[in-house]
Structure formats: C-alpha cells, structure tokens
C-alpha positions as CSV (number, residue, x, y, z in Angstrom):
1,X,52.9,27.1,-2.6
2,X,52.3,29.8,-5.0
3,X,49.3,29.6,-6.7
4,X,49.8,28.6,-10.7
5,X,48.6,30.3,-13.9
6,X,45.7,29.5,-14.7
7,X,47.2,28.1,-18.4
8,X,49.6,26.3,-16.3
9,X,47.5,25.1,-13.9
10,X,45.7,21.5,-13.2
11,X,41.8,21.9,-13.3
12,X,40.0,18.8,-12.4
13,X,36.2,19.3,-12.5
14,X,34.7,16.9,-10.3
15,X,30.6,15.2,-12.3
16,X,29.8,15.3,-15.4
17,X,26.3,17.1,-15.3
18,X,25.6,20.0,-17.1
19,X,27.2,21.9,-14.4
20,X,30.6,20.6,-14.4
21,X,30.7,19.6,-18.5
22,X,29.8,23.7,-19.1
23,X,32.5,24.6,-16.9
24,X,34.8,21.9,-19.2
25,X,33.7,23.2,-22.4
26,X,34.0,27.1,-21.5
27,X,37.5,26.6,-20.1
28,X,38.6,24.7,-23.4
29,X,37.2,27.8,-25.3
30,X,39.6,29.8,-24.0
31,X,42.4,27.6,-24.5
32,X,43.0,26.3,-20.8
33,X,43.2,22.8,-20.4
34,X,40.7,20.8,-17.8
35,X,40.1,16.7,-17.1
36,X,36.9,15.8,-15.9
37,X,36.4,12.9,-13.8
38,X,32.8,11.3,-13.3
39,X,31.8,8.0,-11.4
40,X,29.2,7.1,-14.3
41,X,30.7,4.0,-16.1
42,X,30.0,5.5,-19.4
43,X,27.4,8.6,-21.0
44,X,24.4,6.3,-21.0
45,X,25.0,4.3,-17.8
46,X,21.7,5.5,-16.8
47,X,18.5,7.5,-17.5
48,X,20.0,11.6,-17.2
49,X,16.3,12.6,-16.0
50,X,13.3,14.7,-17.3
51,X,13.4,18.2,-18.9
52,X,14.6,21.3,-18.0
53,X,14.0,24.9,-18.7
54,X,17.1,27.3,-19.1
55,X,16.0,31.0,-18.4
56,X,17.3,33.5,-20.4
57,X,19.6,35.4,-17.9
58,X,21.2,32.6,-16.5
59,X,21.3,29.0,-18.4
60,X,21.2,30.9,-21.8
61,X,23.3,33.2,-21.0
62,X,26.4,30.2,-19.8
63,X,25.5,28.6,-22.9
64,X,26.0,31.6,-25.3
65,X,29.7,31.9,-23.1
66,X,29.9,28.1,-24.0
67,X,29.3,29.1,-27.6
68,X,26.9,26.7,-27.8
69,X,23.4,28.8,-27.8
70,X,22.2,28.2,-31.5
71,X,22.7,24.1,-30.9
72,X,20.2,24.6,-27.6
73,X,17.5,26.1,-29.9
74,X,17.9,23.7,-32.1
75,X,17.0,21.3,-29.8
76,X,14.7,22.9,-27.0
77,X,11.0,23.0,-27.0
78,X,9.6,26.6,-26.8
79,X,5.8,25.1,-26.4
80,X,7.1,23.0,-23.7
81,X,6.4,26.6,-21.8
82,X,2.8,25.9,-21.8
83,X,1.9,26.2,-17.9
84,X,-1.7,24.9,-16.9
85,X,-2.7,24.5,-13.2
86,X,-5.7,22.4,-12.1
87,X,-7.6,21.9,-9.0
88,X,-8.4,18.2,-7.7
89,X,-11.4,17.8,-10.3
90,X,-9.6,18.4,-12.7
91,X,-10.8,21.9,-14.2
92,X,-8.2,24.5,-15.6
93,X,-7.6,27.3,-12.8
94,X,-5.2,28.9,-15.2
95,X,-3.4,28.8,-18.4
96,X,-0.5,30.2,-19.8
97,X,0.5,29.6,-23.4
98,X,4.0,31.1,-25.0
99,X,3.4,33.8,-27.8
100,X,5.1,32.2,-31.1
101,X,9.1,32.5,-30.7
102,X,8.9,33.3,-27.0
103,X,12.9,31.7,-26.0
104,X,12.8,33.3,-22.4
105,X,12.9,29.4,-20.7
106,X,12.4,26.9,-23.4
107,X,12.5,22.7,-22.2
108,X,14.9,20.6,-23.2
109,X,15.2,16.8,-22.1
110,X,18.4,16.7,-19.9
111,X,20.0,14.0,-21.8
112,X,19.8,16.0,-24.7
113,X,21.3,18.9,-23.0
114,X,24.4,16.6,-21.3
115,X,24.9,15.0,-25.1
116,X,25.3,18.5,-26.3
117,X,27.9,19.4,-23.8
118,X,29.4,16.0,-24.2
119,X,29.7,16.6,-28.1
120,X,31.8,19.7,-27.6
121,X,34.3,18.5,-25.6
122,X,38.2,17.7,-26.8
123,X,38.1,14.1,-27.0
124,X,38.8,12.3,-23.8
125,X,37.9,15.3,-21.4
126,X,36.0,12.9,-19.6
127,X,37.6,9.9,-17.3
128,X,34.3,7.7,-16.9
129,X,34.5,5.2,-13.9
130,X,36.2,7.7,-11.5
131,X,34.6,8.4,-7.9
132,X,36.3,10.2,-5.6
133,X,37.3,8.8,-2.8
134,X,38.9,11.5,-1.1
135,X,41.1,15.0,-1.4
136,X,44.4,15.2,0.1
137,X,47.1,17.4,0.4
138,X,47.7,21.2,1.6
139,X,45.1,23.7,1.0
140,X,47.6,25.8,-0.7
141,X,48.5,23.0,-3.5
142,X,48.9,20.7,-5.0
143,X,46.3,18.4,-4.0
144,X,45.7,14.8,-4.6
145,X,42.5,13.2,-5.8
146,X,41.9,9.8,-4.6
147,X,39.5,7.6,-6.4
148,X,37.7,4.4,-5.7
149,X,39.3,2.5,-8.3
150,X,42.6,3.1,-6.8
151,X,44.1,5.2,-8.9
152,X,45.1,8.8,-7.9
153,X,46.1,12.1,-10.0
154,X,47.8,15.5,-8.6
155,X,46.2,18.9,-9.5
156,X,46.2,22.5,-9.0
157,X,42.0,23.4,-8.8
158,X,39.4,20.9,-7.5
159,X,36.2,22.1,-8.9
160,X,32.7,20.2,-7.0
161,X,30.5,20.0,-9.8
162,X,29.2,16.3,-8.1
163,X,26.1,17.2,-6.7
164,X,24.0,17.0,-3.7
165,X,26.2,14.3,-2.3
166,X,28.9,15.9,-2.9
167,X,33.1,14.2,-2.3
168,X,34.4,17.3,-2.9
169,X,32.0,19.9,-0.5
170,X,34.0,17.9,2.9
171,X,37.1,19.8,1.9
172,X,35.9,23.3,2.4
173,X,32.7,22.5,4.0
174,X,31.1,20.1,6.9
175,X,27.2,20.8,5.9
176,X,25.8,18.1,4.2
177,X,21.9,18.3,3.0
178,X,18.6,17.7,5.2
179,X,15.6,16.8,4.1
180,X,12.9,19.3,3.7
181,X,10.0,17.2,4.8
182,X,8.3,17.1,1.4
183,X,9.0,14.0,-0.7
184,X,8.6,13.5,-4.6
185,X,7.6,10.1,-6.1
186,X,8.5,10.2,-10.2
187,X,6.1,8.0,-12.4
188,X,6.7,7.6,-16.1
189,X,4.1,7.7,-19.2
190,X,5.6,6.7,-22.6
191,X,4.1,6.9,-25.9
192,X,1.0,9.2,-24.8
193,X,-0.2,10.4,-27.8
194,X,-1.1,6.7,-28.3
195,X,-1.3,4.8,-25.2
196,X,-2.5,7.4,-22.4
197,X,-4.3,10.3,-24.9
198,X,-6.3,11.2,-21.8
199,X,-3.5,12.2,-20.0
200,X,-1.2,13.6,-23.1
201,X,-4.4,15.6,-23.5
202,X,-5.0,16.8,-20.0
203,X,-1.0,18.1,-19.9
204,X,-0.8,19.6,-22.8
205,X,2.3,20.4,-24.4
206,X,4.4,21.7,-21.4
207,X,3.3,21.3,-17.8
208,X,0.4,21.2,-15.4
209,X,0.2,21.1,-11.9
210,X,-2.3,20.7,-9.3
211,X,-3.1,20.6,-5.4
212,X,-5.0,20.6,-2.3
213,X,-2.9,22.1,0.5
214,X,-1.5,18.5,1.9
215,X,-0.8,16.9,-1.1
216,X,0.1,17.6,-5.7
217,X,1.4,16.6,-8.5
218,X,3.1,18.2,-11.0
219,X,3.4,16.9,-14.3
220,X,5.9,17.3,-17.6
221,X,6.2,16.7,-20.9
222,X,9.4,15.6,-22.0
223,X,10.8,14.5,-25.4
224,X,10.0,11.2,-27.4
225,X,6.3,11.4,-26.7
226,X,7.2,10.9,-22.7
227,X,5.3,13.0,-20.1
228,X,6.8,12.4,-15.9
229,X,5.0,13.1,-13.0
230,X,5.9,14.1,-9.9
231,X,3.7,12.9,-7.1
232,X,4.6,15.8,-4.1
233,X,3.5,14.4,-0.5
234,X,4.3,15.6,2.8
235,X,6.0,12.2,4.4
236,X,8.7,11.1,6.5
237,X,12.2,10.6,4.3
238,X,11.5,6.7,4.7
239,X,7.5,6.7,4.5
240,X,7.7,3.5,1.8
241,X,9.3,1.3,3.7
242,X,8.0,2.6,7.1
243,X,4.3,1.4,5.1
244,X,6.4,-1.9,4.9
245,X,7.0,-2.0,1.2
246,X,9.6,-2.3,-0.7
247,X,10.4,0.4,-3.3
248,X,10.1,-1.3,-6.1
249,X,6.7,-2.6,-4.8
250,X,4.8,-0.6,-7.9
251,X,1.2,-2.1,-6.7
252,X,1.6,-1.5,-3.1
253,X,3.3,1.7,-3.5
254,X,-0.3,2.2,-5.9
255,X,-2.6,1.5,-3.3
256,X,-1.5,3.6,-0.8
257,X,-1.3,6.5,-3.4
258,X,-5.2,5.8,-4.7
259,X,-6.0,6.0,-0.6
260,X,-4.1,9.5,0.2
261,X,-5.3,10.9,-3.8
262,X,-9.1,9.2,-2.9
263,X,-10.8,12.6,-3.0
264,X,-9.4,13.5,-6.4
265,X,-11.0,13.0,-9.4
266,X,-10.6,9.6,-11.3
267,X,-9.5,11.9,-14.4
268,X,-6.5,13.4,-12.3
269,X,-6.2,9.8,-11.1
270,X,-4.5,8.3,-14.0
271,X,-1.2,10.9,-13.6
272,X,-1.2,8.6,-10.0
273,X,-1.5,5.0,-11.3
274,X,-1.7,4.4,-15.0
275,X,2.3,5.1,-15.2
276,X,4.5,2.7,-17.1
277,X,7.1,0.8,-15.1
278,X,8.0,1.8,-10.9
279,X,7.7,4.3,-9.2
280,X,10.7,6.4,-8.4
281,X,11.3,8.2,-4.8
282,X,13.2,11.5,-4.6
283,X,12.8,12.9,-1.1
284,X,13.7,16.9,-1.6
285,X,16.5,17.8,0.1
286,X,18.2,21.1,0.6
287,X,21.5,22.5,2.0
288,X,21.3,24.8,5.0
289,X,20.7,28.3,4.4
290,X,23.0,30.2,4.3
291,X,25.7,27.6,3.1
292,X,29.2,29.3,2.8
293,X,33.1,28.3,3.3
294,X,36.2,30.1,3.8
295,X,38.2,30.5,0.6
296,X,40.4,27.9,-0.3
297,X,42.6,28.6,-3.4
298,X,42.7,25.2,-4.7
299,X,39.2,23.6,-4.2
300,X,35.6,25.3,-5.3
301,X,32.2,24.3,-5.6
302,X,29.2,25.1,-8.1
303,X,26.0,24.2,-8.5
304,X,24.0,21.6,-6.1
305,X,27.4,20.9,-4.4
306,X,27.6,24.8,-3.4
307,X,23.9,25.3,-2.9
308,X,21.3,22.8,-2.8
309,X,18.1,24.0,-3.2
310,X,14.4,22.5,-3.5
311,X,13.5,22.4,-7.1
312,X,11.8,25.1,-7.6
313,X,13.0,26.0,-11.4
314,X,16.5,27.3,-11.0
315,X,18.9,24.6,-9.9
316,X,19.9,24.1,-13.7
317,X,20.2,27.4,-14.4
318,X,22.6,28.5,-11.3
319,X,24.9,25.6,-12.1
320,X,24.9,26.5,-15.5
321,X,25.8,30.4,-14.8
322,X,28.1,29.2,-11.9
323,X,29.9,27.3,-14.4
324,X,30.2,29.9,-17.0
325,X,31.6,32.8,-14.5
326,X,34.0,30.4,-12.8
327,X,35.3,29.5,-16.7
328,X,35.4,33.7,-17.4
329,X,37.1,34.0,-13.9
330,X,40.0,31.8,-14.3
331,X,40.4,32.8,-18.3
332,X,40.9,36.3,-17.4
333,X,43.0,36.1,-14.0
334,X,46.2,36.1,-13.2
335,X,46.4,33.3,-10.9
336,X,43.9,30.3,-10.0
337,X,43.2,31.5,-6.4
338,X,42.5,35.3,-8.0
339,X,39.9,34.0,-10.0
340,X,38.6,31.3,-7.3
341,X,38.6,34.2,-5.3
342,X,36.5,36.4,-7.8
343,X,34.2,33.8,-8.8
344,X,33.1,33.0,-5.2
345,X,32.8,36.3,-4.3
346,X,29.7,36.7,-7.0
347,X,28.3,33.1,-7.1
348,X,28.2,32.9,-3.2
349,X,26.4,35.8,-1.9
350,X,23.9,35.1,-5.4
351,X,23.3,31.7,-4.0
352,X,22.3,32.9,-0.6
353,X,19.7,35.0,-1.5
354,X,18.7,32.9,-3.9
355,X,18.3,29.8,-1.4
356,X,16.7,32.6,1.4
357,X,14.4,33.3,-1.5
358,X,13.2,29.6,-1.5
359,X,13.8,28.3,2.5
360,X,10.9,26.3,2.5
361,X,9.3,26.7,-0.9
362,X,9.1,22.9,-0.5
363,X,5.7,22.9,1.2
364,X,4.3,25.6,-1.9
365,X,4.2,22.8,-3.7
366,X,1.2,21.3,-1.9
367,X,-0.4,25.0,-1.8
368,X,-3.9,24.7,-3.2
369,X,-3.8,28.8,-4.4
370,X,-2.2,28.5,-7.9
371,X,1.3,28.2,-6.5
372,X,4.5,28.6,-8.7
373,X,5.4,25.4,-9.2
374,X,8.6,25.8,-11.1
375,X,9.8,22.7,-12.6
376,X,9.9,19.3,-10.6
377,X,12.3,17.9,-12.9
378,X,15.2,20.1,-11.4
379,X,14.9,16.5,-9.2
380,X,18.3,15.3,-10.6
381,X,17.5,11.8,-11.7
C-alpha cells in the first residue's frame, strides 16, 4: 500500500499522558486530524502522580511547538527548583536555591500539566475506555486496532504513547522492561504547612534528598500543600510480599521500614512513617539498552514506550520533545512513512545515548556522595 498524506492520513495516538496528548494537540495545530484512544475510564479515573520539571531545551521547548508555553508558567512553580541534599542526621550537605525568574526546569503537578493538554484539545479527541488489545494487519497499511471492549477502528499511523507496558511496542519490538534492582516505595503528606510543619520545613519548597550508599529517600513538594516521598531501597521486585505482607499492609510495611531506616535520625524518620494513607510500591524498571526497531511506516513509539529509562529527571521531558518532533515531522512531510522515517531517525539514536547515559543510574540513588538525584516523580503514577 502506498503510504497516505499525512492530511489524509489516520493518526491514532495510543495513552493519554503528556506524551501522547502533546503529540494530539501539536498535530491539530497544524490542521491534521488525530483520535486518541486511552484505557482510563475518564480524566480523573485516578491520581495522574507528583510533579514534574520540564527543562528548557526539551519539555519547554514541545510545549512552545504546542503553543501552549505562557499557560505552563502560569501554572508551574519556579521555587519548586529549590534542591537541598541531607545526610542521615539530617544536616544540609548542600543547597541550591533558584535566582528570582530562573524558568530553566520549573515543577508543575502532573495532573495540572495533563489538564492543560486536555483543555486544548478539539472536543472529543479522546476515546476514554479504550485498551488495546492488539494491532493487526500489514506493516504497510492499513492496520486495525483491536480493543478490549470489542470494538475495533482502521488507521493509517499507530503512535505508542502507552507507556512502560506498552500494547503497541509488540508490533515493532519484542523487548519488554526489566527491573533494575532498585525499588521505590511512594508515601504521601497532605496539608504540611499544618499537619507535618516539621517535615514541610525540613523540604523546603522544592526537593531534598538523602542517603547512605544502601538505602534514600527523595522527597517533593507538589501542589495543594502536598509533599511525596520516595523511599529508594535496593530489594527484590517482590520484597513486600516475600516479607509476607500484603501491600496495602501500611503498619507492616512501617515496621520493616523503621528496621532498615533504624540508623537514621528520628527527624529524617518522619518522611518514612508519618505519611498519610498507604504506601505505594514502584519497582524501577528500565528497557534494555540500546532499545531500537526496524522502521515500520505505519506504527511508532515515543516516550517510555520507545525508551524506558530510570527516573532520573528526563522521562517527561523526552516524551514531551518526542512528541513535538514526530507532530513537526509529519506536518511538514510528504507522506506518513517520510516523516515516521525522519522522526525516528533523530528521536532514536537521542534516546540511546540518553539511556547509555543513565544504564544503571538506579543504584546513584542510594549513593551517599551528594548524588544527582533528578526527580523521583518521573515514577509514572
């Protein structure tokens, strides 16, 4: 089959994350037309996750091609920059503040940042209650998209903007992700100014992080007067219920934590065990390195589908730029598989490096020497 026009063309994206609803809204800016299916029931089916930082040549940069820059600053948190790192105790090992107006990776809360995207959208863009079953039909087009519901739709480009777990990677790719040996355990803190001032004022208004070489935690403020945690543990992938608890066992879970944290000061203590509600556990997993496909005209991947990397502050921001460039590609070329073409050969050999860059950047995480921590809540919730 001859691949289509790109203004005559099918686009399906595949997840409605901020990956796959920039690629929607850049697509519509340039007057293509694009359906986006996600298996959420609705846009508030379930907590989007903590905050996230978008860097200025990359998730800024997709969101000034999504014309939607100004709206971000109206919403992000410059002070939520502020980077402090402790040791065990408890004491600041170092401190960086952001000069006033400093925009070069400002927070915002990911559910603000998917309600954005949402909000710019051509009514009905997205098909709520749709997972993928499976793809069908020749590489070349058209293919047919399955989904668990039973109902099925034909179409010209499958993008993969669905994540980690990816339906769409099996149709140009057999890797699926491994786990990386270091596990994160999410606790929440709400209302901190009033109910946990301690710990509001021990994080200040952005992040702080501390370790001892087998063990950290890395906490966040977020929007509404929230601040997450991410408890970071070398473990097996099924450590909770290999303990013989259940993971929704919040006191058990509790003890074991105020056992492996014991030699840590009862200041740094409360991030570990004065949270509000369960505990959540987000084993870090990763795609191998390097992950690449042969070209397929009609199917494509961005983001954590395409590269899956620990979360190490730029997960967000590759989807984002991923999203933008495959938009551009396929607004400017001739034919769909041109620009699938042109977009893969950027975003792919960007991603490689990228993920040889961080192969194992995991275990810094429990480095006691003022590691980078990036941002923990690259953790997709």
């Amino acid at each position: 089959m001859h691949s289509p026009a790109p203004a005559r063309a099918r686009i399906s994206v595949i997840g409605a994350g901020p990956g796959g609803l920039t690629c929607a809204r850049v697509l519509q800016r340039h007057g293509l037309a694009v359906t986006v299916y996600e298996r959420e029931p609705g846009p508030t089916a379930r907590d989007q996750g903590g905050t996230l930082d978008l860097h200025v040549d990359n998730g800024q940069r997709a969101l000034r091609a999504a014309g939607l820059l100004d709206d971000f600053f109206s919403l992000a948190r410059p002070e939520g920059q502020e980077m402090r790192q402790l040791d065990p105790s408890g004491s600041l090992l170092f401190h960086s503040v952001p000069e006033a107006g400093e925009l070069l990776q400002p927070e915002i809360d990911r559910g603000q940042l998917r309600d954005l995207l949402l909000g710019s959208l051509e009514p009905g863009t997205v098909r709520w209650g749709r997972a993928l079953d499976v793809i069908s039909g020749p590489a070349d087009g058209p293919r047919r998209l399955r989904f668990a519901d039973g109902t099925s739709v034909e179409t010209d480009l499958v993008i993969g903007a669905d994540g980690a777990f990816s339906r769409v990677r099996p149709a140009v790719s057999p890797a699926v992700p491994e786990y990386t040996g270091v596990s994160f355990l999410e606790a929440w803190f709400s209302g901190v100014e009033r109910r946990h001032p301690e710990i509001a004022a021990l994080v200040g208004a952005g992040s702080a992080a501390a370790a001892d070489g087998d063990r950290g935690l890395f906490a966040q403020r977020n929007g509404g007067d929230q601040i997450r945690v991410y408890l970071v543990q070398r473990a097996p992938v099924d450590w909770i219920a290999a303990s013989g608890l259940a993971a929704d066992d919040t006191a058990g879970i509790r003890a074991l934590l105020l056992d492996a944290y014991a030699d840590w000061s009862p200041r740094m203590r409360q991030l570990i065990t004065d949270n509000d509600g369960p505990y959540v556990d987000r084993p870090i997993l990763a795609l191998p390195v390097p992950h690449t496909w042969r070209h397929c005209p009609t199917v494509t991947l961005l983001g954590d589908a395409a590269h899956l990397m620990p979360p190490l502050g730029v997960g967000v921001n590759l989807a984002l730029l991923d999203a933008s460039e495959l938009a551009l590609a396929l607004a400017s070329a001739t034919t769909v598989a041109e620009a699938v073409r042109a977009y893969e050969e950027t975003m792919v050999p960007r991603s490689v490096e990228t993920a040889r860059a961080l192969e194992g950047g995991a275990e810094h995480l429990l480095s006691a020497e003022v590691p980078d921590f990036g941002h923990a809540s690259d953790a997709r919730a």
